[in-house]
N, C-alpha and C positions, 0 to 999 in steps of 0.2 A: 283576396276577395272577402275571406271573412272580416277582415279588421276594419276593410270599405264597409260593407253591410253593418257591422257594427256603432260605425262612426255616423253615417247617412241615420241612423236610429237612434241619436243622439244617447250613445250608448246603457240605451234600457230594454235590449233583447239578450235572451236566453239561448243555447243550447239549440234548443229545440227549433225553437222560432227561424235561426239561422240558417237549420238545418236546410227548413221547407220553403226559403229564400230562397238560397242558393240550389234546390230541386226544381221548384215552380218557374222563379226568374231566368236561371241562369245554367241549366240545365246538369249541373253539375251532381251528382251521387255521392253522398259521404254518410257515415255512420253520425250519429248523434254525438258518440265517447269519443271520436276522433275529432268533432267539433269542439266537445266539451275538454278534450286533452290542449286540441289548439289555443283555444282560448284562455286554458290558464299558463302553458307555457309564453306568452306572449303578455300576460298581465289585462285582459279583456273580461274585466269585472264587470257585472254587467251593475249598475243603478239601481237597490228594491229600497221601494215605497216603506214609510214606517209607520206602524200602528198608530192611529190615532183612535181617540176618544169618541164612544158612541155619542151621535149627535143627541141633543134635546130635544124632544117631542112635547109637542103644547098639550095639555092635562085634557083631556076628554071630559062633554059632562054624561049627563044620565042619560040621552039620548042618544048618545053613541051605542054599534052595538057590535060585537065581533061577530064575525062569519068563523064557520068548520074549518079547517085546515085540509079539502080535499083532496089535493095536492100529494102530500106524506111523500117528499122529497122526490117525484117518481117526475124529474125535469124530462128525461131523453122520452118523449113519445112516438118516435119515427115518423113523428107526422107534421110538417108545419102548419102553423095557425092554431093548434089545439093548446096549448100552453101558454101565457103570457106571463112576465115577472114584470114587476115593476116597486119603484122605490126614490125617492129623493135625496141627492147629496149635496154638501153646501162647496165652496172654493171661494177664494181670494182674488181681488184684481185689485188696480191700480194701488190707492192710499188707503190699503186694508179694509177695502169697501168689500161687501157679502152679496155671492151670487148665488141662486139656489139653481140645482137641472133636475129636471125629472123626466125618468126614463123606462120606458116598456119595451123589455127585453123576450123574445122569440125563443123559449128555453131549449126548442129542438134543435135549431137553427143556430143559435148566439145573436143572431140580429137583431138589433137595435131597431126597432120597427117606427117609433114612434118617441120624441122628445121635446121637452122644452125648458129655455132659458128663461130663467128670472129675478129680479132683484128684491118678489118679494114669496112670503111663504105662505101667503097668504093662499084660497079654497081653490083662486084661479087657479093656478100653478096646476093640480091635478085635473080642473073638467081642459082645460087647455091640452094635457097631454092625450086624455082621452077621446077631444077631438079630433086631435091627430090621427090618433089611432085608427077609429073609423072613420076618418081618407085614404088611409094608407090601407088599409083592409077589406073595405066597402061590406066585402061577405065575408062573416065570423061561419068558421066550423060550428058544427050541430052543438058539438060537445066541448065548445070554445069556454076557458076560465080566466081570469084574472086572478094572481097570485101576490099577495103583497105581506107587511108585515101588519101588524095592529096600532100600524099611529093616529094621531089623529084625523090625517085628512082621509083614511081609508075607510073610518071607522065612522066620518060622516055619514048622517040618515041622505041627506040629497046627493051625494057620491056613490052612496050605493043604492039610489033610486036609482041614477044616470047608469049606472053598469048594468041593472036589470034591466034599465028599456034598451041597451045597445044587444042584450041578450045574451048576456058572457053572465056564467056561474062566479061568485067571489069567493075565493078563497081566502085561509089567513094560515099565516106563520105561529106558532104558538107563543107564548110569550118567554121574554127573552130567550128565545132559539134561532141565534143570526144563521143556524146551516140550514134552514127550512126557508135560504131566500139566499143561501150561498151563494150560485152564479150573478145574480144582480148585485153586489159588494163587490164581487172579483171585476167586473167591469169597471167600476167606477175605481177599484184600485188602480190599475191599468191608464185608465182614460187620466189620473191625478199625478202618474207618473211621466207619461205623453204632451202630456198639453201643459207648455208652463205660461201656468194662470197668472203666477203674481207677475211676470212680466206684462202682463197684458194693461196697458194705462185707462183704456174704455172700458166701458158694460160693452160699448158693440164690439171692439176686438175680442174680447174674450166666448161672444157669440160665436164670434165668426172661425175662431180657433177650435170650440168645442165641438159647430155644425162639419170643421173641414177632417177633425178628428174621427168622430162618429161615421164620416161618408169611408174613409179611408178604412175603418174596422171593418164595415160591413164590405167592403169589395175587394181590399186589397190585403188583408192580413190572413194568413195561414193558418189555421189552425189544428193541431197534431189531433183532438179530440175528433175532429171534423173529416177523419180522413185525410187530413193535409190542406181543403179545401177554404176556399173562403167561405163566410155565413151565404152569404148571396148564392155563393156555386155551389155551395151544399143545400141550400132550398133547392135548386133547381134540381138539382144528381136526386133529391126524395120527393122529388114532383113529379121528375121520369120515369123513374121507378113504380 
């Protein structure tokens, strides 16, 4: 079972991840070590991602302006909606052509609340995601923030008119301090290991592969931080609550 689980996840899960498969799916009780024993007696290495190179950020002028860092790494607020991360990473498809995603991640939750594909990196890119957002949200918490780093399109004066009038606080990341925006990196680590891009020959397959990815995190992957839970079923377990 584990080596199936393994293979079916085109072998880029962990230990862990296994573990809460074979608990959640499959009913089955095993310790982590005896996961983690199985799978190296058997050669079930799993597939990590490799550091790459901070992306380029387009130079800010004098009107740009940074917001507080309100945030101060304090992700888990037991509360959904009151948090938001967000951030843009770039990937490859067909003949080395450049795709950009950008994404607004639910720090309490891990859900991927809101996203968008694009081929350019251009101002769209981020009111595009933030309209999402408010679809997906309709009613922001009282003490609702947007949490990003200080590149340029955050740092824009009409992006962060548009976040004041949806009524979310901005926060920022301090500068170069990628752990004051860690969990949104570790998605996109994940989502780059997952979803293979450069196979993808279209712009729209590689949509369609990022949209069936994202749907799949948010409903069907377990997470050990989460109680074992999915993001989805874990909003809901601190909605019930």
């Amino acid at each position: 079972m584990i080596r199936s689980i393994f293979t079916q996840n085109q072998e880029k899960v962990g230990a862990l991840q296994i573990k809460m498969i074979l608990e959640n799916d499959y009913g089955v009780i095993m310790n982590h070590k005896k996961v983690r024993r199985l799978m190296r007696k058997f050669g079930l290495r799993a597939k990590i991602r490799q550091a790459k190179p901070y992306k380029k950020m387009m130079k800010a002028t004098q009107e740009h302006r940074r917001c507080e860092n309100h945030l101060k790494r304090k992700f888990k607020q037991e509360e959904p909606g009151k948090v938001f991360l967000t951030d843009i990473t770039y990937t490859y498809y067909g003949r080395g052509q450049k795709a950009y995603l950008s994404c607004v991640k639910d720090s309490t939750t891990n859900e991927i609340v809101a996203h968008h594909v694009s081929t350019s990196l251009g101002m769209d890119i981020v009111y595009r995601t933030l309209e999402k957002l408010e679809e997906a949200v309709r009613y922001f918490h009282p003490e609702a923030m947007i949490h990003s780093d200080q590149g340029f399109h955050y740092t824009h004066p009409h992006f962060q008119y548009r976040v004041k009038k949806a009524g979310l606080l901005q926060s920022m990341s301090r500068r170069g301090n990628c752990w004051d925006n860690a969990p949104m990196e570790s998605f996109f680590g994940h989502l780059k290991d997952m979803v293979d891009h450069k196979a993808c020959e279209s712009f729209n397959q590689l949509k369609e592969e990022v949209n069936n990815y994202i749907s799949k995190y948010n409903n069907e992957r377990y997470q050990w931080k989460l109680n074992k839970m999915t993001p989805v079923q874990y909003r809901g377990h601190l909605l019930a609550a």
